[in-house]
N, C-alpha and C positions, 0 to 999 in steps of 0.2 A: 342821516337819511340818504337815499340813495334815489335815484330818478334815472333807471338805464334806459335802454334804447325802445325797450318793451312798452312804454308808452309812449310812441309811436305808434305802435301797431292797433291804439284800442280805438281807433276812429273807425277801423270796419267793424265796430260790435255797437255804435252808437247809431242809433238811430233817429235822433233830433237831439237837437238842444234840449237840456231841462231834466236831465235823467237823474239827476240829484231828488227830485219830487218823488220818484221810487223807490228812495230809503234802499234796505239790503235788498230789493228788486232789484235793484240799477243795473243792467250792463256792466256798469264802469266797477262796482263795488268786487269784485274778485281780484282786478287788477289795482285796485287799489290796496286792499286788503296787502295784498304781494308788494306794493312798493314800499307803500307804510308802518306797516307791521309784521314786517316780513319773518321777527323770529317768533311771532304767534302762529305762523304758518307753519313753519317746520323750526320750532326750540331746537337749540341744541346748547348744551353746558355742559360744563366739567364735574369732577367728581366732588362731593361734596364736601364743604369742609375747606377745600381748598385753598379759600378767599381770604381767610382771617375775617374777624368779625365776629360778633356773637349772634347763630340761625336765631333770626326769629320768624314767627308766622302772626301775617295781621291779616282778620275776616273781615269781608265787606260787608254794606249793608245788605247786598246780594247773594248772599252768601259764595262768594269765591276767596277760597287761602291763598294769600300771596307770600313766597318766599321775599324776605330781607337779611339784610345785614346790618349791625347795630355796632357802633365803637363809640364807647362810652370815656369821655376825659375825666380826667380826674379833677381838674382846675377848670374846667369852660366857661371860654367866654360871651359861648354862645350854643343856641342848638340850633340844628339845622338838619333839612330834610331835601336829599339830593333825588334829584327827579330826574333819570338818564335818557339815553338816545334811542332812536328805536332799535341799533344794532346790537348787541351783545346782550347779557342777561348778568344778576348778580356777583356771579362767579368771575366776570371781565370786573365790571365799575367796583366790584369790594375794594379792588387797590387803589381806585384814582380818591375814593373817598378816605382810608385811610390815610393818605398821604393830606388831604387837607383836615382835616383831623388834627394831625401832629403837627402841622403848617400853623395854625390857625386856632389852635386848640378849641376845639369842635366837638360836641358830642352829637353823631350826626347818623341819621338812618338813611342808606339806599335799598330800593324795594324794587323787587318784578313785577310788571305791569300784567293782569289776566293773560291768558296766553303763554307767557314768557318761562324761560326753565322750568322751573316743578310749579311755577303758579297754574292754577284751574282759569278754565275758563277760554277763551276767546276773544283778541283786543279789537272796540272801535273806539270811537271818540267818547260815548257816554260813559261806556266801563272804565277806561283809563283813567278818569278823569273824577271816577265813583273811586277807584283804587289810590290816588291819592289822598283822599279825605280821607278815608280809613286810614293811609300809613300816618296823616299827621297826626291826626288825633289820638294813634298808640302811640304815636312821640311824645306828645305832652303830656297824657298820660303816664307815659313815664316816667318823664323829670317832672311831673308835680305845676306842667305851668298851663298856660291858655294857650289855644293851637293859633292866635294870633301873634303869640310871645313866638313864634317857631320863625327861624331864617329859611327863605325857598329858594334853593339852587337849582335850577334848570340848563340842561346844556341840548339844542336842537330840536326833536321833540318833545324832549323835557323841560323846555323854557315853556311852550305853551300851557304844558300840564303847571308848572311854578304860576304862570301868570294866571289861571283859571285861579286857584285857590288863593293868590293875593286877591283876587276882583271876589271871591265867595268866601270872607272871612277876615282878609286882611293878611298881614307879618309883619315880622318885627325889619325883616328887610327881603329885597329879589334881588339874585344874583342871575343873570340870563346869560349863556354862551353858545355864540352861533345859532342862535335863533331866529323865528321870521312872524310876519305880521299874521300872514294867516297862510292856510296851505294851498289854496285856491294863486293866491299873490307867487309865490313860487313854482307852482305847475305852470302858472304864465308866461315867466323868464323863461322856461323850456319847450310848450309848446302851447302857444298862445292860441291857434289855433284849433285847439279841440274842447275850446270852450270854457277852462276850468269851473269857471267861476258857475257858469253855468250844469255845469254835470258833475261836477264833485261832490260826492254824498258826506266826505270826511271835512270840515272846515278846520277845527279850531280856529277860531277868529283871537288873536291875541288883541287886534291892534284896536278891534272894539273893547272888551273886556278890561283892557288898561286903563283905559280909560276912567274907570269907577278906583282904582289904586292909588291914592294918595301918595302912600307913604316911601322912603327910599326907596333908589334901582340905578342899579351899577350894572353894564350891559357892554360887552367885549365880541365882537368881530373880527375874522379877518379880511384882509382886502383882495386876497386872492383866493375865498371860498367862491369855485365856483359851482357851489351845490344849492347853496343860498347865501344869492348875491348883496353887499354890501349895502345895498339901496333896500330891500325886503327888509334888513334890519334897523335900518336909519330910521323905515316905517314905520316899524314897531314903537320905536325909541320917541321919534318925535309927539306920538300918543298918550304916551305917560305924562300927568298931569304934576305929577309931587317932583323933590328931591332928586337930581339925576346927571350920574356918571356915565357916557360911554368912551371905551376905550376902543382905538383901531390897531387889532396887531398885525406891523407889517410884517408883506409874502407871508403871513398864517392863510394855512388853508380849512377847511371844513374840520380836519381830524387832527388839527395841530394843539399842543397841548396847552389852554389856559392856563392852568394850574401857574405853570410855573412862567410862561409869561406877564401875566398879569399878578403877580404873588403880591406886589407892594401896595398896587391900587386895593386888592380886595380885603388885603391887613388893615389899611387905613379905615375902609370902608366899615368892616366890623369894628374897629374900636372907634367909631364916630355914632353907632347904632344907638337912639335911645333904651 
């Protein structure tokens, strides 16, 4: 996620508190649009093919096609559905999931969120978050299992969309990196006053949502993200009611690699998954 200087500037388009009550009227909702889902605004990807992985396309209940990536193990010990950041699009995250994949032996799908590369559509909070369900449920569709048997790996905006669908259905576990309580709670840390909480049409609320989550969650930060700060995450964390690991990587920043800092906690973590 990215928060530049541009929200600064959105306090002369606001005019009272509460502009959130405006839904895609709001003022605020263009600039938000640009900060949050900013490659819904202007996609850009590679060529296709590129990524490794097997294309697949999964339809929403809304009808929008969403491009994925699918890497199938031959021995998994688990399946799992990686839910990325708002920056890049399939063609980046095919590699970071292939790598846990063969890390972790994984049979694992990452997908584009509405908006994103060749997917249709247009990203806010409802659709992304409608484009999940659809990706998991061709998951287990797939393997044959119940979209609650599915592992949710979230990293940034993708921890929020993971925690929605553990709070609306359950997993078999939530993996969360670099993620935040809600998105109101980090527009705070940067400019408190222009009200977030008050004017922000876009919420994801994780750190309600988790709440309803039982089951595991292993939850990894750094301590020198300063995009979304250590304490936004802590928030998150201390709301999860069930089973739960979090990890602090030091000097990690926002965009530093869990993968392989954190490889032995999240090994453990799956071979301990009922």
């Amino acid at each position: 996620m990215r928060w530049p200087s541009l929200l600064l500037m959105t306090a002369l388009i606001l005019a009272m508190p509460g502009c959130r009550i405006l839904g895609p009227f709001s003022p605020f909702r263009p600039v938000e649009q640009l900060l949050i889902y900013p490659q819904s605004v202007a996609p850009t990807f590679s060529q296709q093919g590129s990524s490794g992985g097997r294309q697949v396309w999964v339809e929403t209940e809304d009808h929008h096609r969403l491009e994925g990536r699918y890497f199938a193990h031959p021995n998994p010990q688990a399946v799992a559905l990686y839910c990325h950041g708002n920056i890049g699009t399939v063609d980046k995250w095919a590699h970071l999931t292939e790598r846990l994949s063969k890390l972790h032996r994984l049979s694992i799908l990452v997908f584009d969120y509405r908006g994103y590369g060749r997917s249709t559509g247009m990203a806010n909070e409802r659709g992304i978050l409608q484009d999940a369900e659809a990706a998991r449920d061709w998951l287990a569709k797939e393997n044959g299992i119940q979209p609650s048997d599915v592992v949710l790996i979230g990293r940034s905006l993708g921890g929020a969309v993971a925690v929605d669908l553990a709070a609306n259905g359950g997993a078999r576990g939530l993996i969360l990196e670099s993620t935040f309580s809600s998105l109101p709670d980090v527009a705070e840390r940067h400019a408190a006053w222009l009200l977030p909480k008050w004017n922000m049409t876009q919420r994801l609320n994780s750190g309600e949502k988790i709440k309803t989550y039982s089951g595991p969650v292993l939850q990894s930060h750094g301590d020198a993200d300063h995009l979304i700060p250590l304490s936004v995450a802590k928030q998150l964390f201390s709301s999860a009611p069930g089973p739960k690991k979090f990890i602090v990587v030091p000097d990690g920043t926002h965009n530093d690699d869990h993968i392989r800092y954190c490889a032995a906690e999240r090994e453990n973590f799956l071979h301990s998954l009922p």
